[in-house]
Every structure is written in structure tokens, then in C-alpha cells.
C-alpha positions, 0 to 999 in steps of 0.5 A, spaced: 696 266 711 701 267 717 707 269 715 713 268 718 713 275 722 705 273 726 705 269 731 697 266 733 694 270 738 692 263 742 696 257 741 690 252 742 689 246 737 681 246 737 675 251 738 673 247 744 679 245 748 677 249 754 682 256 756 680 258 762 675 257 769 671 263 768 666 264 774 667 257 776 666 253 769 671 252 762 671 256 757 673 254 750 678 257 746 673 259 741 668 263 746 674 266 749 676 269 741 668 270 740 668 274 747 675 278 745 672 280 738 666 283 741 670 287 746 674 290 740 669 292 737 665 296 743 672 300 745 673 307 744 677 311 739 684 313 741 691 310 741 692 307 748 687 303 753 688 303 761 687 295 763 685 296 771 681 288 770 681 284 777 678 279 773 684 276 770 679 272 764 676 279 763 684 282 763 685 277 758 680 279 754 681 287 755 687 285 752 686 281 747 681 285 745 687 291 744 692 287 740 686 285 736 684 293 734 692 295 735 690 299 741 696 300 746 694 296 753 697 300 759 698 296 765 701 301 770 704 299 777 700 305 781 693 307 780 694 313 783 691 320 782 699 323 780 700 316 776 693 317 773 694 325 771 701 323 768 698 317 764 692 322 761 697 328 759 701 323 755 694 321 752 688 325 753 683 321 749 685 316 755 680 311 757 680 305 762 676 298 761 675 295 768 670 290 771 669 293 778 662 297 779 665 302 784 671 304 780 675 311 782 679 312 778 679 319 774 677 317 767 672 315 763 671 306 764 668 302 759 665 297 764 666 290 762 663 284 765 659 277 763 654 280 760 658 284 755 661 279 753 660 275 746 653 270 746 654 264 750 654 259 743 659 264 739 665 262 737 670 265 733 676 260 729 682 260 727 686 264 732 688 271 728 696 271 727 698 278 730 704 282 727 711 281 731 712 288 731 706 290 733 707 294 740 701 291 745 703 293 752 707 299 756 708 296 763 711 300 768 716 299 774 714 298 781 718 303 783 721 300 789 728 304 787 724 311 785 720 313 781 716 307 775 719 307 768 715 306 763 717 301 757 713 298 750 713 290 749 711 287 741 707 283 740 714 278 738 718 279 744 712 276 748 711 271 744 717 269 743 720 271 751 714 265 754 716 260 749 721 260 751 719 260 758 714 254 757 719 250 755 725 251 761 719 249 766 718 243 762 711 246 760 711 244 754 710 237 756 704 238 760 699 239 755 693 243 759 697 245 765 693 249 770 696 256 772 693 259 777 696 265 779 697 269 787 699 275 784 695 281 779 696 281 771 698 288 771 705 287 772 711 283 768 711 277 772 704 275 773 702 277 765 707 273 763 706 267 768 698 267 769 696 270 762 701 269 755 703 262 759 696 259 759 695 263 753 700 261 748 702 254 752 695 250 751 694 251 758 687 253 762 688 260 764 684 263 772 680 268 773 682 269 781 687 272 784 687 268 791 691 271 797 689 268 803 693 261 804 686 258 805 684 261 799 689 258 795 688 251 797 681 251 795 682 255 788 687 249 787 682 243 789 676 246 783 682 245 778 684 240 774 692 238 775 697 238 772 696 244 777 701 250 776 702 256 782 705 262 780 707 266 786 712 270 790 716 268 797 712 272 801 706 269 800 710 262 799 711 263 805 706 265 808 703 259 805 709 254 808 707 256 816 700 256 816 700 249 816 695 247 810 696 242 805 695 243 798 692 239 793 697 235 789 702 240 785 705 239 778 711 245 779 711 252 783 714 259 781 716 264 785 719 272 782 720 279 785 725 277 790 730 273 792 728 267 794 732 262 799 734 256 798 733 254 805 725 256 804 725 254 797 727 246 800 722 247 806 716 248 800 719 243 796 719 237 801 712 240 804 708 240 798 712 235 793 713 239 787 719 242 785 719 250 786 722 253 780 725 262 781 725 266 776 728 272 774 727 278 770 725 284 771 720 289 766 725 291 762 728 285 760 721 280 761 723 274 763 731 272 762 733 265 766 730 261 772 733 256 777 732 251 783 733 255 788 733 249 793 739 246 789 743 252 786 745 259 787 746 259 780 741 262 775 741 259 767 738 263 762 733 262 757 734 258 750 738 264 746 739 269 751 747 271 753 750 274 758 756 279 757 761 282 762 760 290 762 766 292 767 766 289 774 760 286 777 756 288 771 752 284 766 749 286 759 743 281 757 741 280 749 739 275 743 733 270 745 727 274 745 730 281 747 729 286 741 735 290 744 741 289 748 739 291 756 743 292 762 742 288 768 740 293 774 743 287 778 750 286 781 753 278 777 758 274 777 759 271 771 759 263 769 760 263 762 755 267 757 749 264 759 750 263 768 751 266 772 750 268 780 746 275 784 750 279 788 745 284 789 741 289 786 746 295 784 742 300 787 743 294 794 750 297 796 751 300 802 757 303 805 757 305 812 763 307 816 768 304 811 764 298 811 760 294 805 754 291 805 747 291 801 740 292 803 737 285 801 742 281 806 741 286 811 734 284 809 735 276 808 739 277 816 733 280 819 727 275 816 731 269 818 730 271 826 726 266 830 719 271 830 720 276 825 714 275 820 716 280 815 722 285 815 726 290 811 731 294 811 731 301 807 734 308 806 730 312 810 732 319 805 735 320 799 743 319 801 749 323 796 756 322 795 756 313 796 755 313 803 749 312 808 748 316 814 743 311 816 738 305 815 730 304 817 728 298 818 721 296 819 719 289 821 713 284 823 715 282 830 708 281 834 712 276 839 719 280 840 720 286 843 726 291 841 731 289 846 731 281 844 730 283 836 736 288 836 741 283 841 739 278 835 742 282 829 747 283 832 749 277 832 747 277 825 750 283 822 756 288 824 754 293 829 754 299 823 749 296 820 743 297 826 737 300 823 736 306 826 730 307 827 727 300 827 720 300 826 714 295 829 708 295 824 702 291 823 704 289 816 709 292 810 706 297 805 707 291 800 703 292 792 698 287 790 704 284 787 707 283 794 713 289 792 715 294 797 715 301 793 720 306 797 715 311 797 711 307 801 716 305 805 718 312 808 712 314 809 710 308 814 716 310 816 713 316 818 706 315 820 
């Protein structure tokens, strides 16, 4: 029997009710228990399992399979060799699971794929209550302010965390939504919104993760609506100046970056959904959203507060959070549960006497007619609260320097000119569309 400290791995309502599209056909939310029970029973010894799944229904799996036998599931932000050997000295027994044939990652991989899966006329019911303490995810920071952080996620505070996301976007009244996600499983964002959210929300879960705008219209039309696009400014933007249409949309999600309320309202008007942000970080998970087109103001989710913590700076608890967390944000405060972004706290700059932050430098720069991508970056580690100087890097096939240059400094004071300003092909940006400051400053330097 459940007790009132488990939560149900699925919140499905019967063995049949489709789950999830897995290489183009349904599958029941009994066949997806059958497959993650086989799975649990196939995984090597050990306290922790590295989940490098592309497949977002084998990741699913990979997971379920972990929560089931109480194996810790990492989710890294890098898979590089220095990531990798910092992960095996913290666990020696370390093992990955993957779904690709020509893995290089540095450890020893169960392969997971279709045929490793459970019979096609399995099926396992009732979905198992899992205990709310149990601890079933270390997800990392992306590093994109230094080095990644790891932190531990129970099984209550995600559950409880995309309840309440569920109902904030309404979800809970679109009973079958179907998620599909631009961004990979392995970071906080897109395991909350492409993964628990189908998952504990009766929803259809996808296996693909489409980048292109060409590929995401035609992902969209082989599902079902109420249709969900889970994605990040970047490439909703990329999508808004392609020029495509998409099939007919129930809601968009945007997160990882600020987004504004002008490119918000363009997209709303184009594909004729609402677009809901929402803000949150690995730390916290998800915290509060809002529509960007509409407000600049952010409401929190159901049971969670705000409380100042001196000037511009704010402390996050209750609702799904096991522990009060300080926001890396600057906010200004409307009461305990709104409020508005004034920048990240390591954003400010300060520049000959003059304040400024890096995401506005970088919002002026995006907003010059013919810059397709840009950033602006500290180039070296700065001491003492000022900076010597800023790097920016840009995406500007049609400008040359000059004019680029001349079209900032009607944007921003003189002091904040990027030196050096770097043409590139493209930014260094993570599957989860992220610009990680080591990267950065090695295109800097290339």
C-alpha cells in the first residue's frame, strides 16, 4: 500500500494509456514499466549509474530503471575526460548506460537499446510508489559562471516540484499533452520538462530531441495535440526567422536565458499559442514562470516564497524545496511570491565608475538588425569588483566592424565596448543551447 511518504513512479490511469512515441509508435504506460523492470534487473553493481542516453525513451528507462533499484542516476553538464575522471574518483565502480554504438566515453557501458528492452507483450501494473526520500538524481551545473556544481535531487522534491509546474501551465487540464522537447534530458530543464512532466502528468512522452526548425515542424505534425514545445530563446528564435509554420500548438516553454517580451510576443502572434517562461536553476529546480509577452513580473509556483536577504537579493523556500536556497539572481521584490530579475549577481560590471550587467550588454547586442547570436563575456578572471575589459563574440555574416561597432554605441555608453569583438561562425553553445565561460574564452583565443 502507499503511504503518504511514496509517490507513484507514473501517474497513468490504466496499463494502455499510451506514454510515449518511441521510434514512431505508442507505448503503453504498462510496456514502459515492463521495459524499466527488465532494465533494473540487467544493471551492474554499484551505488550510482552515469545516464549518457540521447534517446529521450531509453533515458526515461535508464531512469526508471535507477529509482527502481535505488541507484543514484548522474546526469553531468560535461562529458568530458577531466568531468569523466572527477566522476570515477567520486565512484570507482562507476558504469554508464548509453543507447549509442560508438560511445567514447572512458567507462565501462551497458548498451541499451530496443532489443534490450522487455518482450513486446510485457506489461507491468500497478505503477510502484517510490519513497519521497529516496535520492535518484545528481544533476550539475552548466558551468557557464566556472566551474559545474553538483547537487542531489529526492524523489518527493521532483515530484512535488512538477506537480506544481503542471498545474501553473495549465497542464493539468490537458489531459494527454504531448511534450516535445529541443533541449536534452541531461540538465535540470529538460528532465523536468520533457521527462517527470509527461511522466507524472498523464502525458506522451518523445523520444527525439530535434534541432533544426525544419525538424521540429515535422516532429510536431506526427503527434497528437494538445501539443507542448519545450524550448530555449535561442532556438525559438532561430525557429521565429526561418519563416516556417508549425502545426497547431497548445502552449510553449522557454528557460536558460532570459527572454524578451518583444521576441516573446512576435512568437505568440506567429504560431498562436501562449509562450510561458520559466525560471529556475539546478539548484532550486523549477521556482515560477511568466508570460513574457505580458509581464516583466515572475509569479512563483503554489507554496513557494520569497524573502529579502539584503539588498537585491532573495532566498527561495516551502513548496517543493527541501531546504531554503539563496538565488544566484539579482531581484526586486513584490510581496513573497513576485517579483522581477535585475541580473544575475555574478552579471555586474563596473567599468571606469560605470554599472552595467553582462545580460544587458548582451540583450543591446542581439537586438542590432543583422546580429544572428552574440555575447558579451569577461575574457579573464577580474579581482577587486572592476573589470578591465570585456570580449564579445558575435554572429554577424552581413556586418562589418565598423557599422557593428557604430550601432552599439548608439546602444550602450562608450566604456562598455567590447574589446576584442570577435567575428565567429557560431557560439560554442551546449546541447541545452548554454554558453559555458570555458568555452567562451577559448573561442576567444582560437
Amino acid at each position: 500500500m502507499t503511504s503518504p511518504a511514496d509517490f507513484p513512479l507514473i501517474s497513468h490511469r490504466w496499463p494502455q494509456q499510451p506514454l510515449a512515441y518511441f521510434r514512431g509508435r505508442a507505448r503503453s504506460a504498462a510496456r514502459f514499466l515492463a521495459d524499466a523492470h527488465a532494465l533494473a534487473e540487467r544493471l551492474p553493481a554499484g551505488d550510482a549509474l552515469l545516464n549518457a542516453c540521447q534517446n529521450r525513451y531509453l533515458f526515461a528507462v535508464a531512469l526508471a530503471a535507477c529509482v527502481l533499484r535505488g541507484r543514484l542516476c548522474l546526469l553531468p553538464a560535461s562529458r568530458s575526460p577531466e568531468s569523466l575522471a572527477q566522476l570515477s574518483e567520486a565512484h570507482p565502480s562507476l558504469w554508464c548506460l548509453s543507447d549509442q554504438t560508438d560511445s567514447e566515453l572512458a567507462l565501462p557501458t551497458l548498451r541499451i537499446d530496443e532489443a534490450s528492452l522487455a518482450p513486446d507483450d510485457a506489461g507491468v501494473w500497478p505503477p510502484p510508489a517510490i519513497p519521497t526520500d529516496r535520492r535518484v538524481v545528481r544533476l550539475f551545473t552548466s558551468g557557464s559562471t566556472g566551474r559545474p556544481q553538483s547537487h542531489d535531487k529526492q524523489w518527493g522534491e521532483l515530484v512535488q516540484a512538477t506537480l506544481a509546474g503542471l498545474t501553473r501551465l495549465g497542464l493539468d487540464r490537458l489531459p494527454g499533452f504531448a511534450a516535445l522537447g529541443t533541449v536534452p534530458p541531461q540538465h535540470m530543464y529538460g528532465l523536468e520538462s520533457t521527462v517527470l512532466r509527461p511522466l507524472l502528468g498523464g502525458g506522451l512522452l518523445t523520444d527525439v530531441c530535434p534541432f533544426f526548425p525544419a525538424d521540429v515542424k515535422a516532429e510536431l505534425a506526427r503527434l497528437p495535440g494538445p501539443r507542448v514545445l519545450v524550448s530555449t530563446p535561442f532556438q525559438l528564435r532561430t525557429l521565429l526567422e526561418c519563416g516556417l509554420s508549425l502545426p497547431e500548438l497548445a502552449l510553449m516553454t522557454s528557460a536558460t536565458a532570459p527572454l524578451a517580451g518583444e521576441l516573446a510576443g512576435r512568437l505568440e502572434a506567429r504560431f498562436g499559442a501562449p509562450l510561458l517562461e520559466i525560471y529556475g536553476s539546478t539548484e532550486t529546480g523549477q521556482l515560477a514562470t511568466r508570460r513574457s509577452a505580458v509581464t516583466d513580473d515572475w509569479q512563483c509556483l503554489d507554496g513557494v516564497t520569497l524573502r529579502a536577504d539584503g539588498a537585491e537579493r532573495a532566498i527561495a523556500e516551502g513548496g517543493h524545496l527541501t531546504q531554503p536556497q539563496r538565488l544566484n539572481d539579482r531581484v526586486a521584490l513584490d510581496g513573497p511570491r513576485q517579483f522581477r530579475l535585475l541580473g544575475r549577481t555574478a552579471d555586474l560590471i563596473n567599468v571606469a565608475g560605470k554599472r552595467s550587467s553582462l545580460g544587458f550588454l548582451t540583450q543591446q547586442l542581439l537586438a542590432i538588425p543583422g546580429v544572428e547570436d552574440g555575447i558579451f563575456f569577461l575574457p579573464e578572471e577580474e579581482g577587486g569588483g572592476a573589470v578591465a575589459r570585456l570580449a564579445a563574440l558575435v554572429v554577424a555574416p552581413q556586418l562589418e566592424r565598423p557599422a557593428l561597432l557604430a550601432a552599439l554605441r548608439q546602444r550602450i555608453d562608450a566604456a562598455f565596448l567590447p574589446r576584442p569583438l570577435k567575428f565567429v561562425d557560431a557560439l560554442p553553445r551546449n546541447a541545452l543551447s548554454k554558453l559555458p565561460l570555458d568555452a567562451l574564452r577559448a573561442a576567444l583565443h582560437e
